[in-house]
C-alpha positions in Angstrom: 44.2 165.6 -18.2 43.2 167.4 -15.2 42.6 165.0 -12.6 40.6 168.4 -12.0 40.1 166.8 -15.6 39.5 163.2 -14.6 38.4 163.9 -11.1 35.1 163.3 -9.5 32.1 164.2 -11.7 29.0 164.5 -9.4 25.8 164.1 -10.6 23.0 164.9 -7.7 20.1 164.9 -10.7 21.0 161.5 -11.8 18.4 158.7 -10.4 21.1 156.1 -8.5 20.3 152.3 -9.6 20.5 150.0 -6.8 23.5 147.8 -6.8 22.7 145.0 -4.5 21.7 141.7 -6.7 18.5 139.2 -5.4 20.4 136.1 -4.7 17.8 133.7 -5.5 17.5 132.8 -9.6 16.0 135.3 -12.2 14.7 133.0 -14.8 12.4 130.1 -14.6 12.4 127.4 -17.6 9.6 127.9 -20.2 8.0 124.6 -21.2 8.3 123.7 -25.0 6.3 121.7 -27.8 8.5 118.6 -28.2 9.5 119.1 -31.5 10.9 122.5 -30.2 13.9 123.5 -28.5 13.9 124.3 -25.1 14.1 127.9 -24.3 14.3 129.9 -21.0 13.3 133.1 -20.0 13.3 135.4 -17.2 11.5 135.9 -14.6 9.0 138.9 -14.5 10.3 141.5 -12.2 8.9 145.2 -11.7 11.0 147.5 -14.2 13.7 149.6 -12.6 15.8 152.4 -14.1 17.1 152.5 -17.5 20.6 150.8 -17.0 23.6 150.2 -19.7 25.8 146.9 -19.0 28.5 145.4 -20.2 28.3 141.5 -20.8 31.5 139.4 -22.0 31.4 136.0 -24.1 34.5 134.5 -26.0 35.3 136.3 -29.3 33.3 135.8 -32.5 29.6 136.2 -33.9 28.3 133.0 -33.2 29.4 133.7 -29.5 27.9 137.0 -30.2 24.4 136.1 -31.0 23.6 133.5 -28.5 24.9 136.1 -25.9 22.4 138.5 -27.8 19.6 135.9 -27.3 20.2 135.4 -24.0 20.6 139.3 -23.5 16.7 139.3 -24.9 15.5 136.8 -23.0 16.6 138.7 -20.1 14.7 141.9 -20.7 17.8 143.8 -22.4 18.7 145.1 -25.3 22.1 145.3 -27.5 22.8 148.3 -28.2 26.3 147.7 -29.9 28.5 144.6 -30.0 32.2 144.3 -30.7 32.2 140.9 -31.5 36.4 140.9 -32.3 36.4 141.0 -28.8 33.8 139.4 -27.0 32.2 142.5 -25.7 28.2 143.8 -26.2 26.6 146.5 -24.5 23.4 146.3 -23.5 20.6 148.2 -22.1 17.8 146.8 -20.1 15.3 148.2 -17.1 15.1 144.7 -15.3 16.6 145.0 -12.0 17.5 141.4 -12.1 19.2 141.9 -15.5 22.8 140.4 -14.3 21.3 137.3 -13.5 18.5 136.9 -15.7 21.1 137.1 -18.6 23.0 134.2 -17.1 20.1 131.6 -17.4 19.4 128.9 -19.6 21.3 127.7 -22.5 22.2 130.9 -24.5 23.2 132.4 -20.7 26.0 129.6 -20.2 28.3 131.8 -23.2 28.1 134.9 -20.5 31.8 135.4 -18.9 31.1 138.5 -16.9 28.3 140.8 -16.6 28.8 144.1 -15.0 26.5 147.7 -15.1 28.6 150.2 -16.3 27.2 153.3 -14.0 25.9 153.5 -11.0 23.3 156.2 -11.7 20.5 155.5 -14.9 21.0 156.0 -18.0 20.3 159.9 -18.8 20.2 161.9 -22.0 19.8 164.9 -20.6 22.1 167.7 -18.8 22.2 167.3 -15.0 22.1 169.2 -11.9 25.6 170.7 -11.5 27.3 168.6 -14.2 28.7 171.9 -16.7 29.7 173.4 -13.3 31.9 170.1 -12.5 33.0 170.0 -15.8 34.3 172.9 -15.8 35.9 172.2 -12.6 37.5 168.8 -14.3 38.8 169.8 -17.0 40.3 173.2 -16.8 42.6 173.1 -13.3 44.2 176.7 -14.7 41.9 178.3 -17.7 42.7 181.6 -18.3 41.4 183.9 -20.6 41.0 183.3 -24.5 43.8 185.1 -25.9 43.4 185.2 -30.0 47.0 186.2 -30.6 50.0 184.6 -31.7 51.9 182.7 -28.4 54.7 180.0 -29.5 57.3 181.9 -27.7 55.6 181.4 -24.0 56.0 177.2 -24.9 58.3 176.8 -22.1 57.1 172.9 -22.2 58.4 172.4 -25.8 61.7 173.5 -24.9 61.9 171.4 -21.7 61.0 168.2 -24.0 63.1 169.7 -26.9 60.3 169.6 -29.3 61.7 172.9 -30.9 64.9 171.2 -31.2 63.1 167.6 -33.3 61.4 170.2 -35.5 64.7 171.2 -37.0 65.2 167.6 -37.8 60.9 167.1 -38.3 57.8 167.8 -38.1 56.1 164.0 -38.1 54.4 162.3 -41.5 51.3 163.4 -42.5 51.2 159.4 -42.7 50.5 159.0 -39.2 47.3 159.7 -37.4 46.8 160.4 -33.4 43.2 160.1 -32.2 42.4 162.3 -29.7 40.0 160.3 -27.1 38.1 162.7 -25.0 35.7 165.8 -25.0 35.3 166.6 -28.5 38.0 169.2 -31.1 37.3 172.2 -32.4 38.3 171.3 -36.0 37.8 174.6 -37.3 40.1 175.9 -35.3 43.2 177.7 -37.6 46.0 176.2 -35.7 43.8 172.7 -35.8 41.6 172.6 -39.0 45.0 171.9 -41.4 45.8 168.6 -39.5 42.3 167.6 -38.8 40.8 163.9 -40.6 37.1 164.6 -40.2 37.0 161.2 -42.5 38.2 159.4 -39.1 36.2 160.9 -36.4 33.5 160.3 -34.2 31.5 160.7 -31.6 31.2 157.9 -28.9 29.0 159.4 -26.1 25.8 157.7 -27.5 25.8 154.6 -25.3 29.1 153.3 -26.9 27.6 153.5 -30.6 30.1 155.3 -33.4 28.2 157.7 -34.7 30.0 159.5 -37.9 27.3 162.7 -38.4 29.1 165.2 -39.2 30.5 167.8 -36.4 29.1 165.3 -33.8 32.8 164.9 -32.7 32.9 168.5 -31.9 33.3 170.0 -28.1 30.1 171.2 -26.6 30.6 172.2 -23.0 34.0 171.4 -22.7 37.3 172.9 -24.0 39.2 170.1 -22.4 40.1 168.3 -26.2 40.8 171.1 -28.5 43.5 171.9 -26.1 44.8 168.0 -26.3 44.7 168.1 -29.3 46.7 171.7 -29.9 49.6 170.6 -28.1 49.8 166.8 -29.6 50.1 168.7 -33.3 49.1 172.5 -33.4 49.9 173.0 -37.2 53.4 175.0 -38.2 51.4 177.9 -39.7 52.6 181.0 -38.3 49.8 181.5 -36.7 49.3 180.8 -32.5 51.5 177.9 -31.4 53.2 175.0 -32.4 52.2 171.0 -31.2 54.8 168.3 -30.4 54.3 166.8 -33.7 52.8 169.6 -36.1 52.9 167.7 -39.2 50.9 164.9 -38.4 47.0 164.2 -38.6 44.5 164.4 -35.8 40.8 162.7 -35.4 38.7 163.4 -32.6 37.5 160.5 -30.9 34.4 161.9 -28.3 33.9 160.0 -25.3 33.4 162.9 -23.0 29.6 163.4 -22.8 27.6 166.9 -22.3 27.4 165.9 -18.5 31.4 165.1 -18.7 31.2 161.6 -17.6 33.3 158.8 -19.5 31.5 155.7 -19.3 32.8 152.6 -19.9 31.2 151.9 -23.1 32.8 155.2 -24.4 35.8 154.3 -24.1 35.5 150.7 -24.9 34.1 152.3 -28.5 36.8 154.7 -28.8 39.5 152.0 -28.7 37.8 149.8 -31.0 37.6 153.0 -33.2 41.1 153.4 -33.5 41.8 150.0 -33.7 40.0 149.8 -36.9 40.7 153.0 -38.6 44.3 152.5 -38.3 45.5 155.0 -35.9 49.2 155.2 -35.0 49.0 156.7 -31.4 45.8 157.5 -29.5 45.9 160.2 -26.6 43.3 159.1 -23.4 43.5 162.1 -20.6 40.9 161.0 -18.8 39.9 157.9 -16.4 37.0 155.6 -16.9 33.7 156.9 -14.6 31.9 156.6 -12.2 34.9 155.0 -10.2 38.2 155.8 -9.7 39.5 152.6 -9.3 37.6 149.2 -10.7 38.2 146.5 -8.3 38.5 142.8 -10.2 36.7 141.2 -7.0 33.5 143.2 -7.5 31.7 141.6 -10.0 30.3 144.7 -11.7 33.8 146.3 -11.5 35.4 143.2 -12.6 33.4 142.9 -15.8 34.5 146.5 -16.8 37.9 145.8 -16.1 37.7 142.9 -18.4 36.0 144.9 -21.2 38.0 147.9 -21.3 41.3 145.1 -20.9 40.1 143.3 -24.3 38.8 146.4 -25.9 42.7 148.2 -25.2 44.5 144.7 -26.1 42.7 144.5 -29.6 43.7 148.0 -30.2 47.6 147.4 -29.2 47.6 144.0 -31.7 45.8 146.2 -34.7 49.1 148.7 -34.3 47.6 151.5 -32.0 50.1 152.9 -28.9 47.7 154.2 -25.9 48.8 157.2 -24.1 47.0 158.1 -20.9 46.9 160.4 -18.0 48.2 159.1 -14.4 45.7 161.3 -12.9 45.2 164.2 -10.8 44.7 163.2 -6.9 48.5 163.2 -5.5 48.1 159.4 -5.2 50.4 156.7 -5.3 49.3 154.2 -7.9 51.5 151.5 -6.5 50.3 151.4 -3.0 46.3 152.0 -3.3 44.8 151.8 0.3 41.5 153.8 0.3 39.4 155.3 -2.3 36.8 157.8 -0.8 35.6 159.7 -4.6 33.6 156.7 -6.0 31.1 156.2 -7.8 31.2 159.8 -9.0 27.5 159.5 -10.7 25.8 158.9 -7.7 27.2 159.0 -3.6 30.3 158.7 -2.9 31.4 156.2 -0.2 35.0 155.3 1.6 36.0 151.8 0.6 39.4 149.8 1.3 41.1 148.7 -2.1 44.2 147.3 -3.2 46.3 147.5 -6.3 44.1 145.0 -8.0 42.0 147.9 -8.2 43.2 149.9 -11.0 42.7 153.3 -12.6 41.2 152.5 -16.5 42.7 152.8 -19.2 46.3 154.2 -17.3 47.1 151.0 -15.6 46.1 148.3 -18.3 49.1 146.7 -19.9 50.4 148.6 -22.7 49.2 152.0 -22.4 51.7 154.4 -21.6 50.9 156.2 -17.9 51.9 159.9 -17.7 53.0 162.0 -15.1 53.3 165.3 -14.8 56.2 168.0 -13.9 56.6 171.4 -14.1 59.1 174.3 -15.7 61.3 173.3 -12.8 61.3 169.9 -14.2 59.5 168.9 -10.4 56.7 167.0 -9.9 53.6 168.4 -10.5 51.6 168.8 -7.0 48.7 167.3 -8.6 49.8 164.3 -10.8 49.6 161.3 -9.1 52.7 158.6 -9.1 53.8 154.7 -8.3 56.9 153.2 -8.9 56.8 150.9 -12.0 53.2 152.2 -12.6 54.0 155.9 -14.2 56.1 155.2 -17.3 57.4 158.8 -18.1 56.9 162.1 -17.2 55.8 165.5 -19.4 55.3 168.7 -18.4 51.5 169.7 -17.7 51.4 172.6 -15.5 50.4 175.7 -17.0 50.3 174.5 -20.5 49.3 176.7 -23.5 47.3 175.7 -26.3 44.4 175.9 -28.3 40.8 176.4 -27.0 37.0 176.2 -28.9 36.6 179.3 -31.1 40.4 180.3 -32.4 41.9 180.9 -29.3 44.2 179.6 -26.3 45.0 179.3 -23.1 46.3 177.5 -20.2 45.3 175.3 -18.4 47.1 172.3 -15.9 46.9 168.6 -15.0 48.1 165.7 -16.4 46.0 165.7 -19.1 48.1 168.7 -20.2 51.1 166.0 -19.6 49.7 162.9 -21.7 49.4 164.9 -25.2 53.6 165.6 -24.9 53.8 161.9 -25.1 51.5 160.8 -27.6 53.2 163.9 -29.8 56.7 162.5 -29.3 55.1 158.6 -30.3 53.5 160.4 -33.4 57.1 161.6 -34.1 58.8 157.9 -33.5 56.2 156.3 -35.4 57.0 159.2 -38.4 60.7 158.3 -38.3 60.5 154.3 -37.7 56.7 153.8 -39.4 57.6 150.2 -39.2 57.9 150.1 -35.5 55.0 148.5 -33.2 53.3 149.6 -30.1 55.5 147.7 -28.2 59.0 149.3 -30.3 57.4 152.5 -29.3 57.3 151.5 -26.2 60.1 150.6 -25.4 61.8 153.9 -27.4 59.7 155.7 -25.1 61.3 154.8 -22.4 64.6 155.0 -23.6 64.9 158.3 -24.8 63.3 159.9 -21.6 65.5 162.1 -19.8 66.6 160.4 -16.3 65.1 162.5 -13.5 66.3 162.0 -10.1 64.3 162.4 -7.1 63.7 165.5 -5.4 67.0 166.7 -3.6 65.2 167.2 -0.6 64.0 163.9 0.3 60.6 162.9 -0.4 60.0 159.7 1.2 57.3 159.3 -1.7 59.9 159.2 -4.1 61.0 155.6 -4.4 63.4 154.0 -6.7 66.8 155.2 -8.4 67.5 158.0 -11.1 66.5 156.0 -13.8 63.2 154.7 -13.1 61.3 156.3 -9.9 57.5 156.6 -8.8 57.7 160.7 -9.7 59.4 160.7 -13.1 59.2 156.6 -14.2 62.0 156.5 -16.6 62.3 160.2 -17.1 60.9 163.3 -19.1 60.2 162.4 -22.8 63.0 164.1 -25.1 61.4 164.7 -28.4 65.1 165.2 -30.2 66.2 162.1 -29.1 63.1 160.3 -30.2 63.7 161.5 -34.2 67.7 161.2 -33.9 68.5 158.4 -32.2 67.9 154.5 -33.5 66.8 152.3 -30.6 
């Protein structure tokens, strides 16, 4: 993605909800008839802004439902609950909500509770939001240009993609959801790969909503061009994806403002999980911060719900593939982030590496760098030894755009699609294989890239596995030919 594509979204419109929590106790116990149970309830409290919240119980309905109880009795409401996981989403205007949902008996199944934003829940389009998308998510857009363009795919030839496609051109057996802003499914290059049966749309508070075209891009190109380069169909007309002979879904968690909220993504991975998707492409990062820090409690809760929602998607058969980001950041040595939250006011905080960049740094989802014709790092794409797991090109990338056309456009976004492409051509050749076979194929087949030859003192590690390239740029032909 661009981290022009996951980079900062500001939102001046939004109205910011305060984070600071009263430290006395929310809820005072209700006094029952004797032949009833006891029951507790919150504590009035002036409303506040309309927030959404994640709250975490152990897995299971009957877990579920007392956690629902207590998310009533607290002035909330569910709005969707994943109970495979342990995970509901709720909405509520009490500005004591995190510890009003704690109290009495139903409260003591709550794990974590964390808000998911730190601006109120809108519906509409905000301030400068379509500007900053626009800014996101196209780092390089250039003109639409309707016309036929394979031949200027300089980035299938560096990952031999042209060379697989002698040998194939992926199972129409497999299916790759496309996670982010929506795909132009009547695109010609898309529409003969596309499973409208297995799409959604996301972006309505974390609720999978099937209506028809909802999974479609409406102010942002950023997906259709995901999804053109994961498998652009072989049609003779306009270009050709990694994997042209496999199925695509569009999974929208990119809403009209271009913010991807926690329960977006949290629904997009159960999605796939339970549609049976092969490989899922995620070029974004979770909003409204860069990095979620485990010892904030908000934070932490996320962390833990997007963890659980991405580990019940690995065990159901689904490989992750994300973007490492577009801020020229080391991922391994995290110091400062000064971007967050991007739905309100930024401010400069001190983190560590317990602070990580959601979904790219969870375990099992593959992080992708980027590089460029030269095979170099990208200037943009962000790095960390033993954090970025391979490298793909995504600067200047053609592909497909809303409407018929294409176009480039930069970041590693651009770079994560070449790697779910080559998975969706593994999983075609090996459909037995697990996420973690793919994995570890993915690794080996990549291309070992050493480190700049003038020395880059960013550039840590050996040949074979380094903070720039991880263990090298993905080689599609070796992925099909080879056994690993």
């Amino acid at each position: 993605m661009s981290r022009s594509s996951r980079t900062r979204r500001l939102s001046a419109g939004l109205a910011v909800a305060a984070l600071a929590l009263t430290a006395a106790g929310a809820a005072t116990a209700a006094q029952a008839a004797p032949s009833a149970p006891a029951t507790t309830t919150a504590a009035p409290a002036a409303p506040g802004v309309l927030m959404n919240y994640v709250v975490n119980t152990k897995a299971g309905k009957g877990h579920a439902k007392k956690v629902a109880k207590a998310i009533e009795a607290a002035g909330g409401t569910v709005v969707q609950s994943y109970d495979q996981i342990g995970v509901l989403i709720a909405q509520s205007t009490n500005p004591n909500f995190r510890t009003a949902v704690r109290s009495g008996r139903e409260g003591r199944e709550v794990q974590s509770v964390g808000a998911t934003r730190t601006a109120a829940v809108s519906e509409g389009p905000v301030g400068t939001a379509k500007k900053t998308v626009a800014q996101r998510l196209a780092a390089d857009e250039a003109a639409v240009v309707p016309d036929p363009r394979e031949g200027e795919q300089w980035d299938m030839v560096q990952i031999k993609a042209d060379q697989a496609h002698r040998i194939t051109d992926g199972s129409r057996q497999v299916l790759v959801g496309i996670n982010d802003s929506g795909v132009d499914d009547a695109h010609p290059d898309l529409a003969p790969n596309f499973d409208a049966a297995n799409s959604v749309n996301c972006t309505g508070n974390g609720i999978p909503d099937q209506t028809a075209g909802g999974w479609r891009p409406t102010t942002s190109a950023h997906g259709t061009h995901v999804a053109g380069t994961v498998a652009a169909a072989r049609n003779g007309v306009g270009i050709v994806g990694v994997a042209p002979g496999v199925r695509i879904a569009s999974v929208k968690v990119v809403n009209d403002d271009g913010y991807i909220y926690p329960e977006y993504s949290i629904c997009g991975f159960v999605w796939a999980a339970e549609r049976g998707m092969d490989v899922t492409n995620h070029s974004y990062f979770i909003d409204p911060w860069q990095f979620w820090c485990d010892d904030n409690g908000d934070q932490g809760a996320v962390q833990e719900s997007v963890r659980r929602a991405v580990s019940f998607a690995t065990k159901k058969g689904v490989l992750s593939v994300a973007a490492a980001g577009n801020s020229n950041y080391d991922l391994s040595n995290k110091t400062t982030d000064t971007t967050s939250p991007n739905d309100s006011t930024a401010v400069t905080r001190t983190i560590s590496n317990d602070c990580l960049d959601l979904p790219t740094e969870l375990p099992g989802v593959i992080t992708v760098a980027s590089t460029t014709q030269a095979r170099a790092k990208s200037l943009f794409s962000n790095f960390g030894l033993r954090t970025i797991d391979v490298a793909a090109p995504g600067s200047s990338i053609l592909s497909t755009m809303p409407g018929g056309g294409y176009a480039p456009m930069s970041g590693t976004s651009m770079a994560s699609p070449h790697v779910a492409g080559v998975a969706a051509l593994m999983k075609s050749t090996h459909p037995w294989w697990s996420p973690r076979d793919l994995e570890r194929a993915l690794w080996r087949q990549a291309d070992d890239t050493a480190c700049p030859a003038t020395p880059d003192a960013r550039c840590t590690g050996t040949t074979a596995n380094n903070a720039f390239y991880g263990e090298g740029i993905v080689d599609a032909l070796d992925a099909v030919k080879r056994t690993w």
